[in-house]
GUBARO-156658 format. One record per residue: residue number from 1; z, y, x of N, C-alpha, C, CB in turn. Coordinates in Angstrom, 1 decimal, always signed. Glycine has a CB too. Example, Ala and Ser with C-alpha at 12.3 -4.5 7.8 and 13.67 -1.06 7.14 Angstrom:
% residues 2
{n 1, n_z +7.8, n_y -5.7, n_x +13.2, ca_z +7.8, ca_y -4.5, ca_x +12.3, c_z +7.8, c_y -3.3, c_x +13.2, cb_z +9.0, cb_y -4.5, cb_x +11.3}
{n 2, n_z +7.1, n_y -2.2, n_x +12.8, ca_z +7.1, ca_y -1.1, ca_x +13.7, c_z +7.9, c_y +0.0, c_x +12.9, cb_z +5.7, cb_y -0.6, cb_x +14.1}
END
This chain:
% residues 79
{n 1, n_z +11.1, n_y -30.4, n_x +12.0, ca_z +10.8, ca_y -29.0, ca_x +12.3, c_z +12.1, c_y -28.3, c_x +12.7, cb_z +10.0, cb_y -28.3, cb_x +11.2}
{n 2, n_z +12.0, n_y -27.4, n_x +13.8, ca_z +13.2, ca_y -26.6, ca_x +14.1, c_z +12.9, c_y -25.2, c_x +14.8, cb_z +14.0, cb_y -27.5, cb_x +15.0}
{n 3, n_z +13.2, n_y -24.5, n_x +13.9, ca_z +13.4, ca_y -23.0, ca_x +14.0, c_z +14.3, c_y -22.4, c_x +15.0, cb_z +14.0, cb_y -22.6, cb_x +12.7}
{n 4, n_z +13.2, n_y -21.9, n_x +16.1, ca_z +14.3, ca_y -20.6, ca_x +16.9, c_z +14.3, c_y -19.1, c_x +16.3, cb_z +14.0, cb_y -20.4, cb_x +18.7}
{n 5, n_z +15.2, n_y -18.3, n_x +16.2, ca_z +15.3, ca_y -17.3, ca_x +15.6, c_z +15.4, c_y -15.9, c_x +16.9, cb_z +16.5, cb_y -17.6, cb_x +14.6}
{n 6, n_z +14.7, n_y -15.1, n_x +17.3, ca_z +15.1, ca_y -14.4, ca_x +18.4, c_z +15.3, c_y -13.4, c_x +18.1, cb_z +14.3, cb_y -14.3, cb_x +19.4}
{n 7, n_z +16.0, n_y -12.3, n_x +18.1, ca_z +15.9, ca_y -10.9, ca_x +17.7, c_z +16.1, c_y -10.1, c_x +19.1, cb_z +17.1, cb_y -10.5, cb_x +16.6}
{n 8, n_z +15.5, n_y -8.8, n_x +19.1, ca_z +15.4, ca_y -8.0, ca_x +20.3, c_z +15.3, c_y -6.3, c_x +20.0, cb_z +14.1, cb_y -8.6, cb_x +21.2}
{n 9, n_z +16.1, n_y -5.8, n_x +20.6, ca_z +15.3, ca_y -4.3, ca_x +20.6, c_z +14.3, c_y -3.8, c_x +21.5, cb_z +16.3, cb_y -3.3, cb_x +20.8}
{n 10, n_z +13.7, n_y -3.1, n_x +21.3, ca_z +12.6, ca_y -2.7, ca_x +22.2, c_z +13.2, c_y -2.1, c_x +22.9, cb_z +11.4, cb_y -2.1, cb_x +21.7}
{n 11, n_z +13.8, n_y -1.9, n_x +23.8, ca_z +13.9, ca_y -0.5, ca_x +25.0, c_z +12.9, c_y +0.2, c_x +26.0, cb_z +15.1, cb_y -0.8, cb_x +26.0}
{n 12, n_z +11.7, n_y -0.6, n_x +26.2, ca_z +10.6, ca_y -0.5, ca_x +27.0, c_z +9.5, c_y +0.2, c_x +25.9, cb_z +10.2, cb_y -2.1, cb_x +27.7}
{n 13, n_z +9.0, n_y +1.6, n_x +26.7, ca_z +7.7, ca_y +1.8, ca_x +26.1, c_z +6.9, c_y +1.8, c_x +26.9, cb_z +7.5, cb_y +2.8, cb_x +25.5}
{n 14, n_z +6.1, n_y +0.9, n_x +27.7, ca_z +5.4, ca_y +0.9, ca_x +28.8, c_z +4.2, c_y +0.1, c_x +28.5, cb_z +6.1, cb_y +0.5, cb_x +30.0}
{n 15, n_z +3.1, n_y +0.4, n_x +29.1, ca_z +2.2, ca_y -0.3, ca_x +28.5, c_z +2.2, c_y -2.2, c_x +28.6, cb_z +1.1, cb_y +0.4, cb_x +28.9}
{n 16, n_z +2.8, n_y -2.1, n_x +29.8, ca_z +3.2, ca_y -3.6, ca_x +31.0, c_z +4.0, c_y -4.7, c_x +29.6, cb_z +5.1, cb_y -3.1, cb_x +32.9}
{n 17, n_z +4.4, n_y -4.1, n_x +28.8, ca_z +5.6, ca_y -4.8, ca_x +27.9, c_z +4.6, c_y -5.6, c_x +27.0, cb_z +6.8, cb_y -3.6, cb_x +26.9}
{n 18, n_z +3.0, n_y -4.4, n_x +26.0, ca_z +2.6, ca_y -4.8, ca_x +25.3, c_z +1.5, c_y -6.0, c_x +26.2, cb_z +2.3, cb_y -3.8, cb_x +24.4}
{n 19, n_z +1.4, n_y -5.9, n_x +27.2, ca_z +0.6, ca_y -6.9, ca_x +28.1, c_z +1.7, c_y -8.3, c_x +28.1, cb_z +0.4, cb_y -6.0, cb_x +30.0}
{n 20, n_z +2.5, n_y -8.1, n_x +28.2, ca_z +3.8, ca_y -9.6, ca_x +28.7, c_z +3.9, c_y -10.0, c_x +27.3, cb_z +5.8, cb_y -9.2, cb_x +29.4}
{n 21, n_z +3.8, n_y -9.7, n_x +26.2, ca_z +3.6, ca_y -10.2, ca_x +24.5, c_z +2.7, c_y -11.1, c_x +24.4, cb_z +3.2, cb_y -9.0, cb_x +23.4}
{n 22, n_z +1.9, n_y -10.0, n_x +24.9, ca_z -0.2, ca_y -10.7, ca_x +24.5, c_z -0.1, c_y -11.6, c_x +25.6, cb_z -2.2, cb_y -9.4, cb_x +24.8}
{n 23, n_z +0.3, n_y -11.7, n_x +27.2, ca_z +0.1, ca_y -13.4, ca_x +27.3, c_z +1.2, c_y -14.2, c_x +26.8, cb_z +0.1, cb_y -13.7, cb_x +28.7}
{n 24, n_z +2.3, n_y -13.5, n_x +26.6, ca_z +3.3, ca_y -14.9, ca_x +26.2, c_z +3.3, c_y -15.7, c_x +24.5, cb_z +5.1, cb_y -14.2, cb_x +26.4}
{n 25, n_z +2.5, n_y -14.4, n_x +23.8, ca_z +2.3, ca_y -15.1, ca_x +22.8, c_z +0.9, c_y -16.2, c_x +23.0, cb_z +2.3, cb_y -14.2, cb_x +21.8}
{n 26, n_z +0.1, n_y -16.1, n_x +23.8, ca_z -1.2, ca_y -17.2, ca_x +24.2, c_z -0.9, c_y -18.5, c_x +25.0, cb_z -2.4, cb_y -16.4, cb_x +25.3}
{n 27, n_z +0.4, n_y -18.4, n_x +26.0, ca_z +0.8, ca_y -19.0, ca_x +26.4, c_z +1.8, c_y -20.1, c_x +25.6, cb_z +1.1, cb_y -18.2, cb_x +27.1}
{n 28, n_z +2.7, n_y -19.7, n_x +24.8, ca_z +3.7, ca_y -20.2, ca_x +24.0, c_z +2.8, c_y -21.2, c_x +22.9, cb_z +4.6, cb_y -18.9, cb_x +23.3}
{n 29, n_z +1.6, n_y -21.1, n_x +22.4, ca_z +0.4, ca_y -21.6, ca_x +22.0, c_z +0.1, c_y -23.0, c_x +22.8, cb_z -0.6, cb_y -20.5, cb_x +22.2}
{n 30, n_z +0.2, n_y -22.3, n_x +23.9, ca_z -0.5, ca_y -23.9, ca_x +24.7, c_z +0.9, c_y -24.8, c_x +24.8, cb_z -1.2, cb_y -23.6, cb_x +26.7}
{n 31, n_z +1.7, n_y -24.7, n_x +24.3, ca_z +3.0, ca_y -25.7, ca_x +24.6, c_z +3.2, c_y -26.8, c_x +23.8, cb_z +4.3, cb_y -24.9, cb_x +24.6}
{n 32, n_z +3.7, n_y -27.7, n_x +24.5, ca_z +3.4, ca_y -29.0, ca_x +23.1, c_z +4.5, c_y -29.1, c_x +22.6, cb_z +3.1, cb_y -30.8, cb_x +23.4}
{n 33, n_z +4.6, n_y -29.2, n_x +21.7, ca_z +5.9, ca_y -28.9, ca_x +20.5, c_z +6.0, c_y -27.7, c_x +19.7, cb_z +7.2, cb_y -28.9, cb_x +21.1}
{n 34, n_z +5.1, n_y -26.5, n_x +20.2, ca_z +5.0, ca_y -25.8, ca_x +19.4, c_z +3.8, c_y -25.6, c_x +18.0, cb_z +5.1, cb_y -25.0, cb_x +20.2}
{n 35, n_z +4.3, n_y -24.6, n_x +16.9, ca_z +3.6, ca_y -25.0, ca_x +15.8, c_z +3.1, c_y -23.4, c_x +15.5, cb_z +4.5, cb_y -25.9, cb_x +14.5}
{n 36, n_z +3.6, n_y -22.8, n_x +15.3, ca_z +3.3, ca_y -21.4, ca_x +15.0, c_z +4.9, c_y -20.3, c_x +14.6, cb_z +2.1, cb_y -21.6, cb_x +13.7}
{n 37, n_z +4.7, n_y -18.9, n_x +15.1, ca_z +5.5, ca_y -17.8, ca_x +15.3, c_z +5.0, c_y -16.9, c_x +13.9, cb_z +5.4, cb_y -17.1, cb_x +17.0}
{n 38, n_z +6.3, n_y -16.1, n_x +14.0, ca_z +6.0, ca_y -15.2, ca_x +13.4, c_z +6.8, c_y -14.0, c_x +13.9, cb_z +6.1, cb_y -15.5, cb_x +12.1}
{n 39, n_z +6.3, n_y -12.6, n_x +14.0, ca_z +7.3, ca_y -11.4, ca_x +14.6, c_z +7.1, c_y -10.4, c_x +13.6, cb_z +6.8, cb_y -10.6, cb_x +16.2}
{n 40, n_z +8.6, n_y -9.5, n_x +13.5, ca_z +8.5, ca_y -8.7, ca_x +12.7, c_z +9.3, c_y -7.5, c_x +13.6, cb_z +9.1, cb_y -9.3, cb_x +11.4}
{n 41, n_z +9.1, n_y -6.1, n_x +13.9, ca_z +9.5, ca_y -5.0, ca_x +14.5, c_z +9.4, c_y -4.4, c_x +13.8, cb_z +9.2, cb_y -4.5, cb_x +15.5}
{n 42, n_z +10.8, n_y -3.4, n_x +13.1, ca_z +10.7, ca_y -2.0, ca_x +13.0, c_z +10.2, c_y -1.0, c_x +13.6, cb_z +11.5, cb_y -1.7, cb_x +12.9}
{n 43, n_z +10.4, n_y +0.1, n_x +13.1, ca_z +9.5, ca_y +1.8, ca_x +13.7, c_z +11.0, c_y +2.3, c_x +15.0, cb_z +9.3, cb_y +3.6, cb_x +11.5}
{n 44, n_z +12.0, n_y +1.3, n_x +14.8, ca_z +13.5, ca_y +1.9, ca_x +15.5, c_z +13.2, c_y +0.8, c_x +16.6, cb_z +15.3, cb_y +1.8, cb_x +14.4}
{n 45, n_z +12.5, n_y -0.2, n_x +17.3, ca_z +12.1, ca_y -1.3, ca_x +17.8, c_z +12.9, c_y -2.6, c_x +17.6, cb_z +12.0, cb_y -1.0, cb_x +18.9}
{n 46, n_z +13.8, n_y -2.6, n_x +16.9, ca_z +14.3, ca_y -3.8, ca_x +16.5, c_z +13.4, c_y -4.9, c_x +16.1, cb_z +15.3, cb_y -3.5, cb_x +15.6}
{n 47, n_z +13.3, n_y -6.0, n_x +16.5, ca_z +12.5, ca_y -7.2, ca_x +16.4, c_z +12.9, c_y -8.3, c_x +16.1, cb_z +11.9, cb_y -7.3, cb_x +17.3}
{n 48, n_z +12.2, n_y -9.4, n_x +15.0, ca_z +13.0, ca_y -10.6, ca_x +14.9, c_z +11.7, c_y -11.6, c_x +15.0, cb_z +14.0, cb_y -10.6, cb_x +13.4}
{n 49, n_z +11.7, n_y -12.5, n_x +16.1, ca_z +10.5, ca_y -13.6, ca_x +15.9, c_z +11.2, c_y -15.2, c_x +15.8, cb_z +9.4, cb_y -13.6, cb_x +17.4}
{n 50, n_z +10.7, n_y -15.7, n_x +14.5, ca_z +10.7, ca_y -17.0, ca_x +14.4, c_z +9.9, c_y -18.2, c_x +14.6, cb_z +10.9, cb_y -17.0, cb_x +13.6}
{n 51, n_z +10.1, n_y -18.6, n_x +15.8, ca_z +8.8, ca_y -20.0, ca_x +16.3, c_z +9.5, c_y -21.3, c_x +15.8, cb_z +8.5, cb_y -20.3, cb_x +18.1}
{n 52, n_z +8.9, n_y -22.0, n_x +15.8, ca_z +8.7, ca_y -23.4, ca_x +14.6, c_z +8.0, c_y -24.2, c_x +15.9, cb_z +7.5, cb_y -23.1, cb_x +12.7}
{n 53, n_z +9.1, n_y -25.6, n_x +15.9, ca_z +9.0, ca_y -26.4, ca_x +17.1, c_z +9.1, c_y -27.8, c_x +16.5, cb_z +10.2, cb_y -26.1, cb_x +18.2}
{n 54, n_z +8.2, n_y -28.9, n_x +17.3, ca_z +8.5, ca_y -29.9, ca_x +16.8, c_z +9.8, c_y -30.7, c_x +17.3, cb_z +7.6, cb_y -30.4, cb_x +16.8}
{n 55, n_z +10.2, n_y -30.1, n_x +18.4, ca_z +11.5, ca_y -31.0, ca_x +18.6, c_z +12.5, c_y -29.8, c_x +19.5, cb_z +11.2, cb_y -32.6, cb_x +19.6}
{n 56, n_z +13.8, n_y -30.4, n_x +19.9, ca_z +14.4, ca_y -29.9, ca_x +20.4, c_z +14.0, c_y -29.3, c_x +21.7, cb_z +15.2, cb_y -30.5, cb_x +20.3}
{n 57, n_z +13.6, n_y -30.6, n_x +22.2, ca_z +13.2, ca_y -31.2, ca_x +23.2, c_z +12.3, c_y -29.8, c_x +24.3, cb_z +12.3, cb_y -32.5, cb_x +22.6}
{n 58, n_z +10.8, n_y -29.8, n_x +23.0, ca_z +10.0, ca_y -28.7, ca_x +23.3, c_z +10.6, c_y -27.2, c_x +23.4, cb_z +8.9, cb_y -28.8, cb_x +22.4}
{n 59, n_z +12.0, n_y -27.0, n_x +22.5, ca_z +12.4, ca_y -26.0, ca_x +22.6, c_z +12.7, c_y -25.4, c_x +24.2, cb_z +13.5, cb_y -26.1, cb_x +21.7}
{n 60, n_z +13.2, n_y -26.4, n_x +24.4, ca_z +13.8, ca_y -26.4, ca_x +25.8, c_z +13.0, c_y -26.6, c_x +26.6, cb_z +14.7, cb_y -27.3, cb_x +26.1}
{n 61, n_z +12.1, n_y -27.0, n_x +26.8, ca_z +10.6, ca_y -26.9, ca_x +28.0, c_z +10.1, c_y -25.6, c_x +27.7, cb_z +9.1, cb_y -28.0, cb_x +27.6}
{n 62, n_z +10.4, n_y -24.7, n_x +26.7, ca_z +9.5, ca_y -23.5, ca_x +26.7, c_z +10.4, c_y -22.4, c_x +27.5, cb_z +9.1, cb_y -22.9, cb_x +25.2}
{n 63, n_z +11.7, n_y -23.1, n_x +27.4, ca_z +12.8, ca_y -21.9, ca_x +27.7, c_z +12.7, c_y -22.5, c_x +29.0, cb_z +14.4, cb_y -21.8, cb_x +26.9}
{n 64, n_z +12.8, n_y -23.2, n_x +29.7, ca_z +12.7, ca_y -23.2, ca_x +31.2, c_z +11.3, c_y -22.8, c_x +31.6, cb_z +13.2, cb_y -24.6, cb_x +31.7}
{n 65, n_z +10.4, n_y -22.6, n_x +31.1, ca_z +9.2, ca_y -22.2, ca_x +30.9, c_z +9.3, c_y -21.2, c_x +32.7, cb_z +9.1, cb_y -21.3, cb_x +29.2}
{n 66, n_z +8.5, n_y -21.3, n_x +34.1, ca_z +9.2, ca_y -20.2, ca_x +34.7, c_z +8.0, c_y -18.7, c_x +34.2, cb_z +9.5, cb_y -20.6, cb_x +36.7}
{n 67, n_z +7.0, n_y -18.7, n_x +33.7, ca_z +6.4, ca_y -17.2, ca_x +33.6, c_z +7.5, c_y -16.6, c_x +32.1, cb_z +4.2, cb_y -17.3, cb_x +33.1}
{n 68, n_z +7.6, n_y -17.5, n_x +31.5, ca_z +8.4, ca_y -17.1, ca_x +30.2, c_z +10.0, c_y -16.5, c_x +30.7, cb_z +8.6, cb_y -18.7, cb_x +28.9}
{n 69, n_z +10.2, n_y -17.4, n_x +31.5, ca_z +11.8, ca_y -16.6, ca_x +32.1, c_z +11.4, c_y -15.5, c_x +32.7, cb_z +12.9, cb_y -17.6, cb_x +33.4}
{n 70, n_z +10.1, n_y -15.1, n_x +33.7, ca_z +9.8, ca_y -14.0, ca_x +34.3, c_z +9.9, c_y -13.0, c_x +33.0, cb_z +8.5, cb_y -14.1, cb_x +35.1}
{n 71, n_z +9.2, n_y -13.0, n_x +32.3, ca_z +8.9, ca_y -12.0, ca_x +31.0, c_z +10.0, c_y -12.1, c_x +30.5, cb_z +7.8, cb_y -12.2, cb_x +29.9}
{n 72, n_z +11.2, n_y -12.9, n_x +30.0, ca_z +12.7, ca_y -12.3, ca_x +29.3, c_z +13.1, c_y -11.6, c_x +30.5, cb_z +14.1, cb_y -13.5, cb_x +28.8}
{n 73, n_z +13.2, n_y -11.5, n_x +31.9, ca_z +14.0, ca_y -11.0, ca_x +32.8, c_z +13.1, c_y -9.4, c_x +32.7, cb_z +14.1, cb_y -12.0, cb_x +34.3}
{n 74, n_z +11.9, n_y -9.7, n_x +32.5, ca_z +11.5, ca_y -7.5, ca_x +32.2, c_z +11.5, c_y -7.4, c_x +31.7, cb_z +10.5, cb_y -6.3, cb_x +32.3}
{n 75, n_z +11.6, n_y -8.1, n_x +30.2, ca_z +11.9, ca_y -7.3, ca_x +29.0, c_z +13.7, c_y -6.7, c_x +28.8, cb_z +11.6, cb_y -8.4, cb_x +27.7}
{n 76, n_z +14.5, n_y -7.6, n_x +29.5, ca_z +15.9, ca_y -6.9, ca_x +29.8, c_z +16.0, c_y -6.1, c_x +30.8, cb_z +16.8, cb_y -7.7, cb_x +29.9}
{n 77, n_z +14.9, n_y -5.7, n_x +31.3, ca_z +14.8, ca_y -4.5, ca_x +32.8, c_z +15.2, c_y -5.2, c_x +34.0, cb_z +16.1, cb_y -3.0, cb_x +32.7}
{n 78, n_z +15.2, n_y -6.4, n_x +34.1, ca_z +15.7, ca_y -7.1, ca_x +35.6, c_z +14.4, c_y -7.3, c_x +36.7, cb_z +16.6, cb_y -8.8, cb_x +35.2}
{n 79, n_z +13.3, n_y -6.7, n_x +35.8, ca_z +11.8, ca_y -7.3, ca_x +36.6, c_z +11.0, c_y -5.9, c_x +36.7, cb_z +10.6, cb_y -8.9, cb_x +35.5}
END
């Protein structure tokens, strides 16, 4: 089992952000190697999610993932 650890601040209040969550968390579901997440956000938006992978391997298929790279690039304002 192998743990990625993400942390993020929220800078987006738009409704588009909480839409890119709800599919990427349905999406990240369908991936093989994955097992299950957990997210935690403060009221200040700071966020920490931990997903649980069966291999490295799959870590790295999710991250080249291309809708998942679309959604990190608007969540840092580049989209």
């Amino acid at each position: 089992m192998h743990v990625v650890i993400f942390y993020s601040q929220r800078r987006l209040n738009t409704p588009d952000y909480d839409i890119w969550a709800v599919k990427m968390s349905a999406e990240v579901e369908r991936q093989s190697g994955f097992c299950h997440a957990h997210s935690f956000r403060n009221a200040d938006g700071f966020g920490v999610t931990l997903s649980y992978w069966v291999s490295i391997d799959s870590i790295r298929q999710w991250g080249r993932h291309a809708e998942h790279r679309t959604a990190q690039a608007y969540g840092r304002g580049e989209g």
